[in-house]
C-alpha positions as protocol buffer text, in pm:
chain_id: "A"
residue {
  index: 1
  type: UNK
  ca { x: 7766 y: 6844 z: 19511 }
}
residue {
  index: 2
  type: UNK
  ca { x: 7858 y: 6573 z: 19273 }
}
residue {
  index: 3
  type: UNK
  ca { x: 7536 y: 6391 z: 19358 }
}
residue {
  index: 4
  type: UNK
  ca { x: 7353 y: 6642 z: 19211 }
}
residue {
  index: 5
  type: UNK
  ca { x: 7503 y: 6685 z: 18950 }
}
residue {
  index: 6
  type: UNK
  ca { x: 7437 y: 6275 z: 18848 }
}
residue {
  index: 7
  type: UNK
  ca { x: 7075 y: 6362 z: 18949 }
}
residue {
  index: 8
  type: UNK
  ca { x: 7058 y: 6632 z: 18704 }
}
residue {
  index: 9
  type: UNK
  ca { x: 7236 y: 6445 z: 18420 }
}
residue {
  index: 10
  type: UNK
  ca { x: 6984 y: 6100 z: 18453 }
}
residue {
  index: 11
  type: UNK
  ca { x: 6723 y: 6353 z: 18452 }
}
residue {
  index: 12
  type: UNK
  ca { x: 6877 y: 6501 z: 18118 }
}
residue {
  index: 13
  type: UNK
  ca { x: 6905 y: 6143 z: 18000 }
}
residue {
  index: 14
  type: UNK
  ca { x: 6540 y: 6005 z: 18079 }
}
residue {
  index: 15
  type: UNK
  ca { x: 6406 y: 6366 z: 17934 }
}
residue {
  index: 16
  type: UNK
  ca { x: 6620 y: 6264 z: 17618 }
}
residue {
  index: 17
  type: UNK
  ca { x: 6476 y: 5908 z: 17555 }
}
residue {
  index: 18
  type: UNK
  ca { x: 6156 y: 6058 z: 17624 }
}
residue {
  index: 19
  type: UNK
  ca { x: 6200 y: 6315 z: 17326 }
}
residue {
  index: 20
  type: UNK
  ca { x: 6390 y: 6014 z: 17092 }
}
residue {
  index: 21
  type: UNK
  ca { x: 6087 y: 5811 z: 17147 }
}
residue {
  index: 22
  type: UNK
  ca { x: 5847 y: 6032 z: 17028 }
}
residue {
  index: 23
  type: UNK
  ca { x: 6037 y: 6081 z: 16739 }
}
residue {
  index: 24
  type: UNK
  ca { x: 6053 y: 5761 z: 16635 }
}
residue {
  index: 25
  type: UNK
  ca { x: 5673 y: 5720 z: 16696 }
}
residue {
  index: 26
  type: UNK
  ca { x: 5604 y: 5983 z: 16489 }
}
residue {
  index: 27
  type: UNK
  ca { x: 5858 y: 5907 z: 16173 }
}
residue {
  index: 28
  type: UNK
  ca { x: 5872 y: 5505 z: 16179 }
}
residue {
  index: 29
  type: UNK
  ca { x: 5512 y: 5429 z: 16106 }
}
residue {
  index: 30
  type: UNK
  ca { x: 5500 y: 5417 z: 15757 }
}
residue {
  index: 31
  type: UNK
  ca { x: 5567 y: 5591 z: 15477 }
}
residue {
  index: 32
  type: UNK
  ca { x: 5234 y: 5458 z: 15315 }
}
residue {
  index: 33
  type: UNK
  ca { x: 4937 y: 5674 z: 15325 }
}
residue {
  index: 34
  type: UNK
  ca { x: 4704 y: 5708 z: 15611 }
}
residue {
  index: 35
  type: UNK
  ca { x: 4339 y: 5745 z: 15585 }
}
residue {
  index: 36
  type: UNK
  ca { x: 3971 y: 5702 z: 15784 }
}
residue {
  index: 37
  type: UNK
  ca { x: 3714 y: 5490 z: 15663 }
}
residue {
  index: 38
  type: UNK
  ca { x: 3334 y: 5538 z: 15778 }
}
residue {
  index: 39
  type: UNK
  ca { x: 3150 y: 5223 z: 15696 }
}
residue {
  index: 40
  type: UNK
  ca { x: 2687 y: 5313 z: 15690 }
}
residue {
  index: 41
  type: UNK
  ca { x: 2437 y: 5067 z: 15843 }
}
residue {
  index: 42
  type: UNK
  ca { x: 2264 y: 5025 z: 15487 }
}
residue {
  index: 43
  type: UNK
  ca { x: 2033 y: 4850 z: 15616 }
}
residue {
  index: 44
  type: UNK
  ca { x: 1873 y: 5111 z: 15829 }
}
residue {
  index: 45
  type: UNK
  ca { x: 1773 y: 5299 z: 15525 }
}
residue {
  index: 46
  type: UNK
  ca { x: 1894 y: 5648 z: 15704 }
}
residue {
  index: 47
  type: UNK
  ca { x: 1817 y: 5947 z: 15506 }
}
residue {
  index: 48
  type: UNK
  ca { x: 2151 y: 6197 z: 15367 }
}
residue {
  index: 49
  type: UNK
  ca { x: 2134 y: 6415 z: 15680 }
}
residue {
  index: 50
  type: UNK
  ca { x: 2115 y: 6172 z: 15948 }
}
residue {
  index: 51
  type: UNK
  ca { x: 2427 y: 5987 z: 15730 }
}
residue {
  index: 52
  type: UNK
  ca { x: 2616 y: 6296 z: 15733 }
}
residue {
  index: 53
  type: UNK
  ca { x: 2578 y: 6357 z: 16119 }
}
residue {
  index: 54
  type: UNK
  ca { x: 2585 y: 5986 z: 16215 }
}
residue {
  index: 55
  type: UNK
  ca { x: 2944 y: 6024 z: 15975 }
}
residue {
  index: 56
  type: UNK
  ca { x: 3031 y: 6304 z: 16163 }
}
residue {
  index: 57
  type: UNK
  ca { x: 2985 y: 6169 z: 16539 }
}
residue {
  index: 58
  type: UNK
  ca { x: 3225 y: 5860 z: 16444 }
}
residue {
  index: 59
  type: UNK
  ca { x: 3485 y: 6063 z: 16294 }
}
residue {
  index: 60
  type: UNK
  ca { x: 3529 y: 6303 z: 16609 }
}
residue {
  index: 61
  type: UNK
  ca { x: 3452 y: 5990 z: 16850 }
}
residue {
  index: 62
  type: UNK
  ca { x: 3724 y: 5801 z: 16691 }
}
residue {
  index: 63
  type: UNK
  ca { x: 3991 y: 6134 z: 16659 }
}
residue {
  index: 64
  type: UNK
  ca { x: 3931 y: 6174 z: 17047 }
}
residue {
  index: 65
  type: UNK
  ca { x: 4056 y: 5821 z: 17179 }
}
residue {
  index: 66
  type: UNK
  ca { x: 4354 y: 5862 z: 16899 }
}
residue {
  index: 67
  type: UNK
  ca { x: 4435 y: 6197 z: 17043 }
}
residue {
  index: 68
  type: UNK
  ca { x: 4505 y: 6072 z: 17367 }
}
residue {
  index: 69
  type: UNK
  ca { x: 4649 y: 5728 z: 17315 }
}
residue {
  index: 70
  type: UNK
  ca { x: 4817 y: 5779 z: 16918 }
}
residue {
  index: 71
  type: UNK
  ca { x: 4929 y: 6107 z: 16826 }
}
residue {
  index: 72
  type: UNK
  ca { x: 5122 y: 6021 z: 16608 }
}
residue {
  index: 73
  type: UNK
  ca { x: 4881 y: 5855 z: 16431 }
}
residue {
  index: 74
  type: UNK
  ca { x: 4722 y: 6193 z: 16397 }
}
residue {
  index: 75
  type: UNK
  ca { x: 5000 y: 6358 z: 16253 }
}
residue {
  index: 76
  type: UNK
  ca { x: 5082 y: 6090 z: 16017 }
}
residue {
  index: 77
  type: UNK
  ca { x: 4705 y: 6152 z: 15907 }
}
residue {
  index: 78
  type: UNK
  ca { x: 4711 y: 6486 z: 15919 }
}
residue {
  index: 79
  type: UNK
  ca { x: 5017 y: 6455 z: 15706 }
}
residue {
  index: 80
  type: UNK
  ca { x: 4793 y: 6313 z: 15419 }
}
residue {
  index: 81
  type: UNK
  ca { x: 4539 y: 6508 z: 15393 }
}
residue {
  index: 82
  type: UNK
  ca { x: 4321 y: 6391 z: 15645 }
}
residue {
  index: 83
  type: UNK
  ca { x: 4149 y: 6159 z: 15376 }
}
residue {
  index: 84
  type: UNK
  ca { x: 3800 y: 6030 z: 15460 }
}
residue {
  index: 85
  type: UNK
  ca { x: 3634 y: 5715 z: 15248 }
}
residue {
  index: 86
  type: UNK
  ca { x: 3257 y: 5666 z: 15313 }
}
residue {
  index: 87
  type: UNK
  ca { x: 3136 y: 5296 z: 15247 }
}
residue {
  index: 88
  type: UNK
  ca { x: 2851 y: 5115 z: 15288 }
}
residue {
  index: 89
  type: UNK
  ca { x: 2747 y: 4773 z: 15482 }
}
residue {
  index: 90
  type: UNK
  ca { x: 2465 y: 4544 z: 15399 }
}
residue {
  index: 91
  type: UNK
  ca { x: 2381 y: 4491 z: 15807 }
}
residue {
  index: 92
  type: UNK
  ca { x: 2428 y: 4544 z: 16172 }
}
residue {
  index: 93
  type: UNK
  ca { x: 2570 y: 4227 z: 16214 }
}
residue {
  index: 94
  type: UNK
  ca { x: 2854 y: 4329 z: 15917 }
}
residue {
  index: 95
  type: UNK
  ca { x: 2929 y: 4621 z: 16090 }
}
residue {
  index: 96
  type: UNK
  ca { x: 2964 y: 4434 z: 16407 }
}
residue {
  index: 97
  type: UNK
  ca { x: 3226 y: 4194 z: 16256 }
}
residue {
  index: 98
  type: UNK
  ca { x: 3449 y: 4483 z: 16087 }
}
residue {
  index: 99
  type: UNK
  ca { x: 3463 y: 4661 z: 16432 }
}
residue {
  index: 100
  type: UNK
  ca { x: 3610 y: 4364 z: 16548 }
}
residue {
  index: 101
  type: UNK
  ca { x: 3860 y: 4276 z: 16300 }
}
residue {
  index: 102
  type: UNK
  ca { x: 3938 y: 4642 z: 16337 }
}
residue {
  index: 103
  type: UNK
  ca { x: 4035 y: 4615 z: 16713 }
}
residue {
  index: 104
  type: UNK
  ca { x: 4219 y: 4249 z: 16618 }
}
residue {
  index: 105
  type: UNK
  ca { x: 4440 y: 4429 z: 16379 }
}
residue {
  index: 106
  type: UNK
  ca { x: 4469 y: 4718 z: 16639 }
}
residue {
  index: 107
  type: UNK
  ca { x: 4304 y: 4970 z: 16483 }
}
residue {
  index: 108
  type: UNK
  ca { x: 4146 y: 5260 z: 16633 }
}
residue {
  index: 109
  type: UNK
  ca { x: 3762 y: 5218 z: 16610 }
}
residue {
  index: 110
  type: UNK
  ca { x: 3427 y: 5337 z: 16700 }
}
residue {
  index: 111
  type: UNK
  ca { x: 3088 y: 5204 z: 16653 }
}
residue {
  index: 112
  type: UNK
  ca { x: 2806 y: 5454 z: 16709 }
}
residue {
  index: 113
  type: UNK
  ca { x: 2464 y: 5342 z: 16875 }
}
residue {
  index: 114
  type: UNK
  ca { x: 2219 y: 5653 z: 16782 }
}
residue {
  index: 115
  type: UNK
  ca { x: 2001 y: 5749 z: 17035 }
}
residue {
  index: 116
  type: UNK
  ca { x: 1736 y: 5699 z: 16880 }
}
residue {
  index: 117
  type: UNK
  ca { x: 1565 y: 6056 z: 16862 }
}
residue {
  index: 118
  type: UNK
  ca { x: 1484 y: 6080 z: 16487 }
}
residue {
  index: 119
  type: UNK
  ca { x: 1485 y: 5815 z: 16205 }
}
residue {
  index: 120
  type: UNK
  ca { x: 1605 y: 5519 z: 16397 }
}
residue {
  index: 121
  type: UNK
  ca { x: 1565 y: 5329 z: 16714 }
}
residue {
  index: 122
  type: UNK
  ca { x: 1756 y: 5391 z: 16994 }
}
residue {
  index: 123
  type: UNK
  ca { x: 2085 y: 5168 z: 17034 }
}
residue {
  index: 124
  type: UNK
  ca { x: 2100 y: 5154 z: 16635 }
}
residue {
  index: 125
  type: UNK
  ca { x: 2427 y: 5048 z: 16508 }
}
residue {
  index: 126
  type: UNK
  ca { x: 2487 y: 5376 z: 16260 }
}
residue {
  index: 127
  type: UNK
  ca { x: 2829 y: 5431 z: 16125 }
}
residue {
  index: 128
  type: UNK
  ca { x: 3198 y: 5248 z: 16193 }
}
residue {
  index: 129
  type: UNK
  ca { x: 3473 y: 5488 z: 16217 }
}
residue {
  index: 130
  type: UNK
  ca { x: 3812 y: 5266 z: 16204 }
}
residue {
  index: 131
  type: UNK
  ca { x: 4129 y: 5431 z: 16146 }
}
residue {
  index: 132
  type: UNK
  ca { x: 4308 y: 5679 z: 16105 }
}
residue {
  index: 133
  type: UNK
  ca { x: 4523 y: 5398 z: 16007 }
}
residue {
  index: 134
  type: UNK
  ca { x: 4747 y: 5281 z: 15706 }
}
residue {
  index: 135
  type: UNK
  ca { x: 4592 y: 5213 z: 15408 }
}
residue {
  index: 136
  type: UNK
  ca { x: 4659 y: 4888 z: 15352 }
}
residue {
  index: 137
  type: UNK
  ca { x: 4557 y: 4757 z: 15687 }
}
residue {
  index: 138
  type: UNK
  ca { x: 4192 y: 4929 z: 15604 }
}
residue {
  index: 139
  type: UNK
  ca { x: 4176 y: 4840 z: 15280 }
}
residue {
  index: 140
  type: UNK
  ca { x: 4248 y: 4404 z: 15398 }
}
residue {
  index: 141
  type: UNK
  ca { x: 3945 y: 4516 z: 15641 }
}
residue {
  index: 142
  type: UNK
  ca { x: 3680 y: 4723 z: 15417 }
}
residue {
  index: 143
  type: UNK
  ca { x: 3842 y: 4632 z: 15073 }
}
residue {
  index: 144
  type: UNK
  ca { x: 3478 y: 4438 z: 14959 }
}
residue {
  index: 145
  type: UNK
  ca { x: 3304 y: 4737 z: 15017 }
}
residue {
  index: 146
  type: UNK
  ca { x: 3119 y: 4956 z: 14811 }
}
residue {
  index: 147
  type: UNK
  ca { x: 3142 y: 5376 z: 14846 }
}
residue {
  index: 148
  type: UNK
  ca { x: 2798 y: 5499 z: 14976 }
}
């Protein structure tokens, strides 16, 4: 039965790296605070209430993908209070480039495109979620901003 018995102890092994990697994940990010930034469409002149739930449909669109692909991106966030900053963006086309330079930097990001039911038209640009993420690595991509 010595066969086995190797079986059983790789098995023990690979289960072990498993478990050290996770650990690592989850402890060698950063010590540096981690936070969410929600960048509004200015220019589509949305009133507080469609902010707040355009706000609100980027944050849990972006916490989904990092759920499955980052968790310990989560918990670092988590961690930190789950901070939230809400800036603004003169256009679309602004918007457009910071979800981009997000993704470059490989940050988690979403981009919503409203459906167009209410005060804008459908496939509006809306609201950038990017992070959760280090601060720094927001702040070198929404430092210019201004808070809504």
């Amino acid at each position: 039965m010595k066969g086995s018995s190797d079986v059983l102890v790789a098995g023990a092994l690979v289960a072990l790296g498993y478990a050290l990697r996770a650990i690592v994940e989850r402890f060698s990010w950063t010590d540096e605070p981690y936070k969410m930034v929600l960048v509004v469409n200015d220019e589509l002149k949305m009133g507080k209430g469609k902010i707040g739930a355009q706000c609100a449909h980027a944050a849990v669109a972006v916490v989904e993908r990092v759920a499955d692909s980052q968790p310990h991106v989560l918990d670092a966030w988590e961690e930190n209070g789950q901070a939230k900053i809400c800036l603004r963006a003169d256009s679309t086309a602004t918007l457009t480039k910071l979800a981009r330079q997000a993704k470059k930097a490989g940050l988690p990001a979403y981009l919503v495109a409203d459906a167009g039911r209410t005060q804008v038209a459908p496939g509006s640009k809306t609201v950038l979620a990017i992070g959760p993420g280090p601060k720094s690595a927001l702040d070198a991509i929404t430092g210019t901003l201004k808070l809504l």
